[in-house]
Structure formats: structure tokens, C-alpha cells
C-alpha positions as CSV (number, residue, x, y, z in Angstrom):
1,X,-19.8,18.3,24.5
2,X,-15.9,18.0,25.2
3,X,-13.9,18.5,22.1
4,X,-11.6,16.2,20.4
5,X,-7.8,16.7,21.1
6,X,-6.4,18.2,18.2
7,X,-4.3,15.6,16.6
8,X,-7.9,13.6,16.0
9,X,-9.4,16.4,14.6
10,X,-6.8,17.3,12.2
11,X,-6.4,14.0,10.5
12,X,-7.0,14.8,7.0
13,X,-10.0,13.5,5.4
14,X,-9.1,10.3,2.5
15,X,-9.9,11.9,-0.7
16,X,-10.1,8.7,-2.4
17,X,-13.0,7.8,0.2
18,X,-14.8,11.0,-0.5
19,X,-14.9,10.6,-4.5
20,X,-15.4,6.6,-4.5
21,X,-18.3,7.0,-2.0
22,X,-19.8,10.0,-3.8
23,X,-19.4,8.0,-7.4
24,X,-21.2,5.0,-5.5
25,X,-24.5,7.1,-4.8
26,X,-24.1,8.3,-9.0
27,X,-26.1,6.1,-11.3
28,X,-24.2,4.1,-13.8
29,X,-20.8,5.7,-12.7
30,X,-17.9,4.1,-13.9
31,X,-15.8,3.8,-10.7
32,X,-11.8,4.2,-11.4
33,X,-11.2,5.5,-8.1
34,X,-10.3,2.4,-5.6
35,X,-8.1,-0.2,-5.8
36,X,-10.7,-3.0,-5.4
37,X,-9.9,-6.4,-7.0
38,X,-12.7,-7.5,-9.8
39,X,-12.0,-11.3,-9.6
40,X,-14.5,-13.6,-7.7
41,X,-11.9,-15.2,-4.6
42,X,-10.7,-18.8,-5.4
43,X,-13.3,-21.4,-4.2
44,X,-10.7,-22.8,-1.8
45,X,-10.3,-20.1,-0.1
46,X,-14.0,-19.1,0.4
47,X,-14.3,-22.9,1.9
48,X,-11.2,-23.1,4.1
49,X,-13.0,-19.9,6.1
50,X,-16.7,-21.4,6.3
51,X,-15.0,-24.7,7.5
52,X,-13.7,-22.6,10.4
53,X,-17.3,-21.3,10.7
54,X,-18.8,-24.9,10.8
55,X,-16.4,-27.0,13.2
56,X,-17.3,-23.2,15.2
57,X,-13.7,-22.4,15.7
58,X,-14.5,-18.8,16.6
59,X,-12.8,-18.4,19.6
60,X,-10.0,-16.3,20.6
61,X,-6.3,-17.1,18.8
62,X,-3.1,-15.7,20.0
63,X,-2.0,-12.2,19.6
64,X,0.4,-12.9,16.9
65,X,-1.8,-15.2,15.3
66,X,-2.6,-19.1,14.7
67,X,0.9,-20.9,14.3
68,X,-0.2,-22.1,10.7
69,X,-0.8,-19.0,9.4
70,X,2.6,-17.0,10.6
71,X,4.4,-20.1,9.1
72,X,2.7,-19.9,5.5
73,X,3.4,-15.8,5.5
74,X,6.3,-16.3,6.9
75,X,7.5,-19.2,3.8
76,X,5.8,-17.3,1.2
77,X,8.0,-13.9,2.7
78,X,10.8,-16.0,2.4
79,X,10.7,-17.0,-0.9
80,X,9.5,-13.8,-2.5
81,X,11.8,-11.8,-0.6
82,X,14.5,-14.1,-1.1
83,X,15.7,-14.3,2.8
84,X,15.4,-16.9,5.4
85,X,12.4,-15.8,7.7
86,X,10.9,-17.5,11.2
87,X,7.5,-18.0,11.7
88,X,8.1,-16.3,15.5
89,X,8.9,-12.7,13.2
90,X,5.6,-13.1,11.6
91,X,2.5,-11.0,13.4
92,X,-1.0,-11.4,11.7
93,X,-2.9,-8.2,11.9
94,X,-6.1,-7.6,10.4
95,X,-5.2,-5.8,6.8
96,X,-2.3,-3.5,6.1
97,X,-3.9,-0.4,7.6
98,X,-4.0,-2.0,10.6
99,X,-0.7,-3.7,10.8
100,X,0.8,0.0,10.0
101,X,-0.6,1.5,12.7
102,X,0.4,-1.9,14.9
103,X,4.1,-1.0,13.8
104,X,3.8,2.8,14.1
105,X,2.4,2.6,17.4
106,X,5.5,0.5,18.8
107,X,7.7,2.9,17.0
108,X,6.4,6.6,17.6
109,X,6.5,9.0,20.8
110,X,4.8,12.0,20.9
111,X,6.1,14.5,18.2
112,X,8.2,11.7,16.3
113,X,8.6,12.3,13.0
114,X,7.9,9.9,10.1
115,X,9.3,10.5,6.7
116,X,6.6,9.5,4.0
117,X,6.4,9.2,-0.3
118,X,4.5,12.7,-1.3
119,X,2.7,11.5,-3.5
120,X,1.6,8.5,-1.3
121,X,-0.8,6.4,0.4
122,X,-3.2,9.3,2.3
123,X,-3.1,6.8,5.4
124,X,0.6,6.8,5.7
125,X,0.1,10.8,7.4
126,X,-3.6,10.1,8.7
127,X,-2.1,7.4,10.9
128,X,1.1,9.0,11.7
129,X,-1.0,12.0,13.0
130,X,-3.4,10.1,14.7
131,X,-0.1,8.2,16.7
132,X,0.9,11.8,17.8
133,X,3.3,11.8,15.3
134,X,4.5,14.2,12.6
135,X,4.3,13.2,9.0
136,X,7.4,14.9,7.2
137,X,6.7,14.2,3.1
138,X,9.4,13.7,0.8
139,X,9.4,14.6,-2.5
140,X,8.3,12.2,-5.8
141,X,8.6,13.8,-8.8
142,X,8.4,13.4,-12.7
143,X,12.1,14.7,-12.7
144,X,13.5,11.7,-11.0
145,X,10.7,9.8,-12.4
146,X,9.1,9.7,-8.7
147,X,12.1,7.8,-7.0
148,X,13.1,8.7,-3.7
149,X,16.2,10.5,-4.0
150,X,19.0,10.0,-0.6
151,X,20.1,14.0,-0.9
152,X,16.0,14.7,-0.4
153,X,16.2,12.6,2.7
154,X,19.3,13.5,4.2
155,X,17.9,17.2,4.0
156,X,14.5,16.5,6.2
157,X,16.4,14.0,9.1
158,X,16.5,16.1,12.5
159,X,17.0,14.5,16.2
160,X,13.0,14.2,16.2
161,X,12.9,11.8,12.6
162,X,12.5,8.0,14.0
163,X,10.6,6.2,10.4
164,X,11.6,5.6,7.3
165,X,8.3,4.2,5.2
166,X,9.1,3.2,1.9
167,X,6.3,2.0,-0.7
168,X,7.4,-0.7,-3.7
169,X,5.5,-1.4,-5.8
170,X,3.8,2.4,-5.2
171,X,0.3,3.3,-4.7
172,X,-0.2,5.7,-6.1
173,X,2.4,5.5,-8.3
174,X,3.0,1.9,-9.6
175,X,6.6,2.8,-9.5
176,X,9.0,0.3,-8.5
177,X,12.6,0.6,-6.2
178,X,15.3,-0.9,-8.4
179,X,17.9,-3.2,-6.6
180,X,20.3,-0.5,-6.1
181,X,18.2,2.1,-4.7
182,X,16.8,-0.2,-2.5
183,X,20.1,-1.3,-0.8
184,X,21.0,2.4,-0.7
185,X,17.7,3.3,0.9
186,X,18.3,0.8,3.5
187,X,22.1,1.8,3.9
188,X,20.6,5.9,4.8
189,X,18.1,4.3,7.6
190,X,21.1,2.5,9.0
191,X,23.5,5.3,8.8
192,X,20.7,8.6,10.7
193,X,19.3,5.2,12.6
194,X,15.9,4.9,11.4
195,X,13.6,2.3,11.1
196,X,12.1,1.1,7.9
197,X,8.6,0.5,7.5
198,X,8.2,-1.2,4.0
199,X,5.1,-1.1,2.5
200,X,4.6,-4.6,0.6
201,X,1.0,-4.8,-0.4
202,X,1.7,-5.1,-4.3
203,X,4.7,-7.2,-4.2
204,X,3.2,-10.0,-6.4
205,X,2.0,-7.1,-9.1
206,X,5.3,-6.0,-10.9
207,X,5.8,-5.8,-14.8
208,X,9.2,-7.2,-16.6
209,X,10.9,-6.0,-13.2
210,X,11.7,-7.9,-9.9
211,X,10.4,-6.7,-6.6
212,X,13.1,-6.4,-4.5
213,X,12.5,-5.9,-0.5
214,X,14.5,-3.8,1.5
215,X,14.8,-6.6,4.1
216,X,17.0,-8.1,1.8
217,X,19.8,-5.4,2.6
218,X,19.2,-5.5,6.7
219,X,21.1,-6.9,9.0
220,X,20.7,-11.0,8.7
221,X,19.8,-10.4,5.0
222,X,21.8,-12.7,2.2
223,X,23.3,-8.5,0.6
224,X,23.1,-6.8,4.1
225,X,24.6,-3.6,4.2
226,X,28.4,-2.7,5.8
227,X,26.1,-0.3,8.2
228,X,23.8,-3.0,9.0
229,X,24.7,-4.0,12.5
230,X,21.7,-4.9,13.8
231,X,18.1,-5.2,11.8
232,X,15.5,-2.4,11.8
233,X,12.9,-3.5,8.7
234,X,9.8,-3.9,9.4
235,X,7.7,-5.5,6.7
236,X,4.0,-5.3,5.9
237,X,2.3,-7.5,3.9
238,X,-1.6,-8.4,2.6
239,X,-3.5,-10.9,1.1
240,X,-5.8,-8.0,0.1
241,X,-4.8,-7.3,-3.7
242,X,-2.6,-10.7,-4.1
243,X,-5.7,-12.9,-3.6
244,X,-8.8,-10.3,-3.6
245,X,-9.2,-10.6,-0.1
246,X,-10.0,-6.7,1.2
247,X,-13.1,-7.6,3.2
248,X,-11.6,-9.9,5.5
249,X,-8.7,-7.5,6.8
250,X,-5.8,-10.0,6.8
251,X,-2.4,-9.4,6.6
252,X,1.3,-9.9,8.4
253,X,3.7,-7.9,10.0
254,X,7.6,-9.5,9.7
255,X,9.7,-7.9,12.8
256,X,13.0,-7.7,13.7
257,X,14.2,-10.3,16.7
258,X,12.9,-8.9,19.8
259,X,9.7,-6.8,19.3
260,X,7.2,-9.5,19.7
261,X,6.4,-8.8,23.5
262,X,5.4,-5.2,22.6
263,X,3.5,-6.2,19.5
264,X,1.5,-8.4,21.3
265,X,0.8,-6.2,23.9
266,X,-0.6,-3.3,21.6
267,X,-2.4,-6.0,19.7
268,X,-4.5,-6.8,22.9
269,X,-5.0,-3.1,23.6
270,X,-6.4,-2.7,20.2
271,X,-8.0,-5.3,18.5
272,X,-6.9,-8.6,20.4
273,X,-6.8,-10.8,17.6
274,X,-8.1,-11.5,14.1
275,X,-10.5,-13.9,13.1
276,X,-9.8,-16.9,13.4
277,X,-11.8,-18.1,10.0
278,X,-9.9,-14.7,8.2
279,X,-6.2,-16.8,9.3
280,X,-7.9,-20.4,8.1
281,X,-8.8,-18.9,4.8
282,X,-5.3,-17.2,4.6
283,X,-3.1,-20.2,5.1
284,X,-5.0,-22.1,2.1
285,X,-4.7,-19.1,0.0
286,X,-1.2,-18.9,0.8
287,X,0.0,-22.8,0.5
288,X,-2.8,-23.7,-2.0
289,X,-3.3,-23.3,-5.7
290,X,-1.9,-19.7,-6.8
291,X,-4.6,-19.6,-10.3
292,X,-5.7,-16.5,-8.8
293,X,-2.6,-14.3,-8.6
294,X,-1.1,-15.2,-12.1
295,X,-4.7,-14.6,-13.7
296,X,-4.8,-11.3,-11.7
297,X,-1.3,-10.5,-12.9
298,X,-2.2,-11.4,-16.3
299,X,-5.4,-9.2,-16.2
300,X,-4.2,-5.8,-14.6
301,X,-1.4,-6.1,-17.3
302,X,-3.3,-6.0,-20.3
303,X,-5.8,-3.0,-18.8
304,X,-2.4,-1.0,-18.2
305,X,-1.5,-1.4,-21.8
306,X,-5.3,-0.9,-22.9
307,X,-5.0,2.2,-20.7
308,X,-1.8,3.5,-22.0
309,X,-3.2,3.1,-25.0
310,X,-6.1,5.3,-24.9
311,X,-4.0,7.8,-23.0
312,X,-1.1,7.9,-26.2
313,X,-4.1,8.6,-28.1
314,X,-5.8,11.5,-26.2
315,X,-1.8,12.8,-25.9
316,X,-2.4,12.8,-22.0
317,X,1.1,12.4,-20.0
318,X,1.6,9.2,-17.4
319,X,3.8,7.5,-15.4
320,X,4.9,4.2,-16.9
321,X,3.2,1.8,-14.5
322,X,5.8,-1.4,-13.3
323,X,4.1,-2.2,-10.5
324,X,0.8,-2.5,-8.6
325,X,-2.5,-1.6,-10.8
326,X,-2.2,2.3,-10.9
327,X,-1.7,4.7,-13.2
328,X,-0.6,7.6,-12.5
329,X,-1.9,10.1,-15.6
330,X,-1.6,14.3,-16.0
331,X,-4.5,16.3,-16.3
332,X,-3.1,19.6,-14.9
333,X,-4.4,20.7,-18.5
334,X,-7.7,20.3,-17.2
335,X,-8.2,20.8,-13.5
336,X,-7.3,24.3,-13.0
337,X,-5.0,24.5,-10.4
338,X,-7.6,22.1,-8.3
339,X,-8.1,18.8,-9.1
340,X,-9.8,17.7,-6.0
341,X,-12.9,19.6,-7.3
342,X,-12.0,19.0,-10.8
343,X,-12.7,14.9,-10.3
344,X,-15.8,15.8,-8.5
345,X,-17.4,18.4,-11.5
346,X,-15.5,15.4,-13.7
347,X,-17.6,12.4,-11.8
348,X,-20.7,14.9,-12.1
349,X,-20.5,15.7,-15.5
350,X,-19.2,12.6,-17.7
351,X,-20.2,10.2,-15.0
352,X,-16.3,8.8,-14.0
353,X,-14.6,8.9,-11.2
354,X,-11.0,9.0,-10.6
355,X,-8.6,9.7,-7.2
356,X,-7.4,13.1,-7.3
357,X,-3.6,13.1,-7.1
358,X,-3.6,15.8,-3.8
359,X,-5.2,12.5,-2.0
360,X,-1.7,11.6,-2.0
361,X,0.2,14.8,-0.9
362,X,0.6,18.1,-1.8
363,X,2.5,16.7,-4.6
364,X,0.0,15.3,-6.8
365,X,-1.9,18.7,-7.8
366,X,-2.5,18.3,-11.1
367,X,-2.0,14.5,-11.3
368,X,-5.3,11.6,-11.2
369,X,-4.9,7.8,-10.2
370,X,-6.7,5.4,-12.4
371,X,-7.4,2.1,-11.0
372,X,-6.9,-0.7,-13.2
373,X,-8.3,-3.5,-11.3
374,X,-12.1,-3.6,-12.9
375,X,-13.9,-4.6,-16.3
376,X,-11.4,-3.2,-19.5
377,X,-14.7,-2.4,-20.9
378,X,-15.1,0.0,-18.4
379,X,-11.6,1.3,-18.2
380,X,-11.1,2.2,-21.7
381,X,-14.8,3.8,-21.7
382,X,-14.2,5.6,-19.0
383,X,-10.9,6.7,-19.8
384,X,-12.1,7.9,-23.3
385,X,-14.0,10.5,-21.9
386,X,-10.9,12.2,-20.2
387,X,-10.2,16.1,-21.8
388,X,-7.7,16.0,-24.3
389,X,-4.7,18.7,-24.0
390,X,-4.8,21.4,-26.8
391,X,-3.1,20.3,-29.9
392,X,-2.7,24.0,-30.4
């Protein structure tokens, strides 16, 4: 048989995948491990897609989507974000993952380099590497309270480095870019003349803080940057976590002016279009009533704080969560120096399972992701089985 080319075989395997799908074959686990949305999706949405189904609008759409649905992502960008957006920026891709590999395949050559969150999303460096690219991890860490820092980026730019992906709210993390490092971030891509791939997927999820999107700070933004001559964010966005939606893969790129021929024409060499009832039921989750988001807001709130609160009790170290519905918790007093296999004996042995932080880079040895998303009752049970550091 001939082989695969190296770049395909090397693409790491998702831990997250590996523990969640092991944890789904183990009776009576309590899954903590994936970031799946517990709410039933709002009646009007669910009926907006089976009206597609029944007038049989199944056919093809355009590349870049049908016009109502890049006009309601491309209001709701515009008012979250707080810039004026065109429906003719807005690409609808099927999910996140797919609209970063859209982006990173219009961006990359052979051997480009990407600079990516470590810890951070395990995709980020499996797509990158799959492009041909080379992932080039920057450092997160409890120092710095896992912000990127500039002086760590400046250090890894070279003549090959072409991305910039950025990741507020964080997943992982649930960490959340300020306004001022934001602007600064963008303010470094424009100075080494990088793109800027902002990950957006749990912008409607922040806690007492604002999001704040780098495409505020490009060029054409209401507080663009002095070095901002012309724009270079790209923005990716879901309907995923904000309305529950992870099984029908749909999502939105926003573009700079100009790279809508070249979208469309890797769109067609990849997945031509997205479903047409996916798009229907996005535009009335997007323009109609928003019970869903607040009530999700409301609940991954109180199971961070119900969370937090088992964790201050056990005296187990975390990462005050402002964003997304992660938390990012320390058990290096438990897993040994491997906490890959220490979430599988973990899973195995008190029946919970947990992402082990090394999905997420090299960087999160030692370090777990708890999922907030689910039942409290299950949180809190599960969570009150962790190991408890010596009180010695």
C-alpha cells in the first residue's frame, strides 16, 4: 500500500477525542471532557431548518453562502464587535474547524509558519500541519496569568512566520484579551506583517468583562492602529456554543476586502457549500429570540462558581475562568509528570473524565480542562472525586 506523505501522518492525535470517546464506552461516566452544550436548541430554530427540509430547498447555495445568512452574521458581528461590517466580508463555512482550515488554506505555503496559544485548541497545530504548515507555539503561563506576552512573540517571528491566531475568550483557558492587549496584539501583526486569525467561538460567554475583537484595532476599525494601513483580521465565528448548534457545522468567516474570489474557490475544492437548511436555521437563530444565549450564559456561570467552589475546598489551584465554559484546574500533584495517562487511570478508576492539559500543548503537563457545559449535579460530583494536594 503507498504510504501517506509525512505531514498526514504526523498530525497529532486530539487528546480530548481519545479520553471523551473512551469515557463514552465507560458505564455511568461522568463526562467533563468536551465542550458540548447541555440545553435542548430553541424550538425556532429546530423549525426554521425542517421548513427548509419540507419546501425541499436542498439544493446547492453559493460558495459564500445564502445572502440572508452572511447579512444576519454579518449584523450580529457588527454589533458585538462594535465595527461596521458588509455582508460581502461574511463567508459561511460549515463550523469553526472548517472555516480555520478555509482561512489557513488561503493563507499558508509550504513550510509557513503559524504562531499558536500553547496551551491551545489541539486543532490550531493539527490543521496547520496538515496545510503543510509549521505550527510555532507560544508560550501561556500562570506567570503572566496565560496572556500572550509581545516580547514572546517578537522572539519566534522569522522571514517563514505568515499567522498570527489569537483565541478570546480561550479554550482551554477561559482567559480573556483585555482592550489594551488586544490593540497591542494587533499593532505587532501589523508591524512583522502578519495576518490575524481570531478565534471568536465564545465571544457571547464572558464574565463581568467585555469581549473585545481584534478587528476592532485593524485597518477600517472605529480604534485602528497608527500601523494599520491596510486590514489583515480574519475573523471566525460559530453558532456552535452561542446557540448549541455543534451538529449542524455552521459558522462564518469575516475577511478583509479582496479575498472573496480565493475563498470561494477553495470552498468549491473542498466542501462546495453548506447546507442550505444548516444557513435557514442560522439566520433565525441569529435575528430571532436570544432566550437561549442569556439562559446559557446564566447556567455556565453558576457551574464555574459551583466548580470553583469545590476546587477552594479540595485546595486544588485554577485559573479564574472570564470567559468561555472552561476551567482550567492543577493537578500536577497528582499525575506524575503525565497527565495524559493520569486522566485515563483517573476515568478508569473513579469513573470521570477530564481533557488532559498536554491536549493543548506541551504547556499544559500537569494542568486538566473541566468542561462546564453539562448537569451541575454532575460537575460538582464529579469534581468531588478529584485528589486533594497534601495538606502536609
Amino acid at each position: 500500500m503507498p504510504s501517506a506523505p509525512a505531514h498526514v501522518v504526523n498530525v497529532p492525535v486530539n487528546q480530548i477525542r481519545e479520553i471523551t470517546q473512551a469515557a463514552w464506552a465507560t458505564p455511568d461516566a461522568i463526562v467533563l471532557s468536551i465542550g458540548e452544550p447541555a440545553f435542548p436548541v430553541a424550538r425556532h430554530v429546530l423549525e426554521a431548518g425542517m421548513a427548509a427540509l419540507d419546501r425541499d430547498d436542498t439544493n446547492y447555495t453559493p460558495n459564500a453562502g445564502i445572502a440572508p445568512a452572511r447579512a444576519a452574521f454579518a449584523e450580529r458581528f457588527s454589533r458585538q464587535a462594535g465595527v461596521d461590517d458588509d455582508p460581502s466580508r461574511v463567508f459561511v463555512v460549515a463550523g469553526a474547524q472548517q472555516g480555520l482550515h478555509l482561512a489557513l488554506s488561503t493563507l499558508l505555503g509550504a513550510g509557513d509558519e503559524v504562531l499558536l496559544p500553547d496551551p491551545g485548541y489541539p486543532t490550531f497545530a493539527m490543521t496547520v500541519g496538515l496545510l503543510g504548515g509549521v505550527p510555532v507555539p507560544y508560550p501561556l503561563v500562570p506567570e503572566h496569568d496565560f496572556q500572550p506576552r509581545i516580547e514572546d512573540l517578537r522572539e519566534l517571528v522569522t522571514d517563514r512566520t505568515k499567522v498570527l491566531l489569537l483565541n478570546s475568550p480561550s479554550n482551554p483557558l477561559g482567559s480573556v484579551f483585555d482592550h489594551d492587549l488586544t490593540r497591542e496584539l494587533v499593532r505587532f501583526a501589523h508591524e512583522q506583517d502578519l495576518w490575524v486569525l481570531s478565534d471568536e467561538c465564545y465571544e457571547a460567554f464572558t464574565y463581568d468583562v467585555p469581549h473585545v475583537s481584534p478587528a476592532r484595532f485593524d485597518a477600517g476599525g472605529p480604534e485602528a492602529v497608527p500601523e494599520a494601513h491596510e486590514p489583515r483580521v480574519i475573523t471566525s465565528l460559530t453558532l456552535s456554543k452561542t446557540y448549541g448548534l455543534t451538529g449542524l457545522r455552521i459558522g462564518a468567516l469575516v475577511t478583509p476586502p479582496g479575498m472573496e474570489p480565493l475563498l470561494s474557490n477553495i470552498m468549491e475544492a473542498t466542501v462546495s457549500c453548506v447546507s442550505a437548511a444548516s444557513q435557514y436555521a442560522a439566520v433565525a437563530a441569529l435575528t430571532g429570540p436570544q432566550d437561549y444565549v442569556s439562559t446559557a450564559l446564566r447556567h455556565y456561570r453558576a457551574n464555574r462558581d459551583a466548580a470553583t467552589a469545590v476546587l477552594d475546598d479540595l485546595a486544588i489551584g485554577y485559573l479564574d475562568a472570564r470567559g468561555a465554559f472552561y476551567l482550567w484546574a492543577d493537578l500536577s500533584h497528582a499525575t506524575g509528570g503525565d497527565v495524559r495517562a493520569w486522566t485515563r487511570s483517573f476515568l478508569a478508576d473513579r469513573g470521570v473524565a477530564l481533557a488532559p492539559g498536554t491536549a493543548f500543548g506541551a504547556r499544559g503537563e500537569g494542568w486538566v480542562r473541566i468542561a462546564l457545559c453539562g448537569r451541575a449535579e454532575d460537575l460538582v460530583e464529579g469534581l468531588s472525586r478529584l485528589p486533594a494536594p497534601s495538606r502536609t
